[in-house]
N, C-alpha and C positions, 0 to 999 in steps of 0.2 A: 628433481629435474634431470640432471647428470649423475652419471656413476664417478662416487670416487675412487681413486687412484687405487686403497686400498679394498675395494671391491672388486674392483678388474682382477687386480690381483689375486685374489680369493678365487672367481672364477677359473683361475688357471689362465690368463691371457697374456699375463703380464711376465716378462723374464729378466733378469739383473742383465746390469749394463757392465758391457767389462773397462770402466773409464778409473783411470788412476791421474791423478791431479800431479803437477810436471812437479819438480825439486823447484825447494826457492831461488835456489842460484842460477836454475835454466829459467826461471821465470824473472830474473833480474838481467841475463843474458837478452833473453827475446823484448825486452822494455828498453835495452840500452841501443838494441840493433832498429829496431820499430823508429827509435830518436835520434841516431845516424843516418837514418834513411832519410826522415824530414829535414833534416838538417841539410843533406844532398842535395835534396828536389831545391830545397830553396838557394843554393848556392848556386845553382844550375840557373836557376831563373833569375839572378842577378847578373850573373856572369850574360845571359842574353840580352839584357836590358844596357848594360854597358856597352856589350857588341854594338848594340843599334843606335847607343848615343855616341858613339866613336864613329859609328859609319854615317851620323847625320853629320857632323863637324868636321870630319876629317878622312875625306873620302880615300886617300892614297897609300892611309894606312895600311892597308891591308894587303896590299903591292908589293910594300916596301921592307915588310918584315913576316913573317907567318907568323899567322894568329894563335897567339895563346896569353894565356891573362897574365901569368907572371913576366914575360917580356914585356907585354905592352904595358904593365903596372909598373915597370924596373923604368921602363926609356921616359914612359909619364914623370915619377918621382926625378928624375937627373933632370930631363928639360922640360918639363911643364908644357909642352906643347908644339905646333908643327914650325911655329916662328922662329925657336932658339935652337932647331938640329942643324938646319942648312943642307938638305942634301936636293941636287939635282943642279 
């Protein structure tokens, strides 16, 4: 039915590949950066999903301090919420 591989070959059609397989440590290197990546994405899409339940509950937040997760996780942990700051 089909020619095999080592037929083609034989005909002269066939030519070596110039492919050389990475080192194990650049291949433990690109598995550890592939897993920090994922780990990103998902930290990125928490961090939105927080944003949007701070901005359902707590609309002023965002006025009253610039947004970033460790202030707004710091001012969280001290007063647990917009009832114990007092400001305004």
């Amino acid at each position: 039915m089909g020619l095999d591989i080592a037929k083609v070959c034989a005909f002269g059609k066939g030519k070596l590949w110039n492919y050389k397989p990475h080192s194990e440590s650049m291949c433990k290197i690109a598995y550890q950066v592939r897993r920090m990546d994922a780990f990103q994405k998902e930290i990125v899409q928490w961090h939105g999903r927080f944003e949007a339940h701070l901005a359902r509950h707590w609309r002023e937040l965002s006025q009253l301090i610039k947004p970033g997760l460790a202030s707004v996780l710091k001012l969280l942990l001290k007063h647990a919420g917009p009832a114990k700051i007092g400001v305004g």
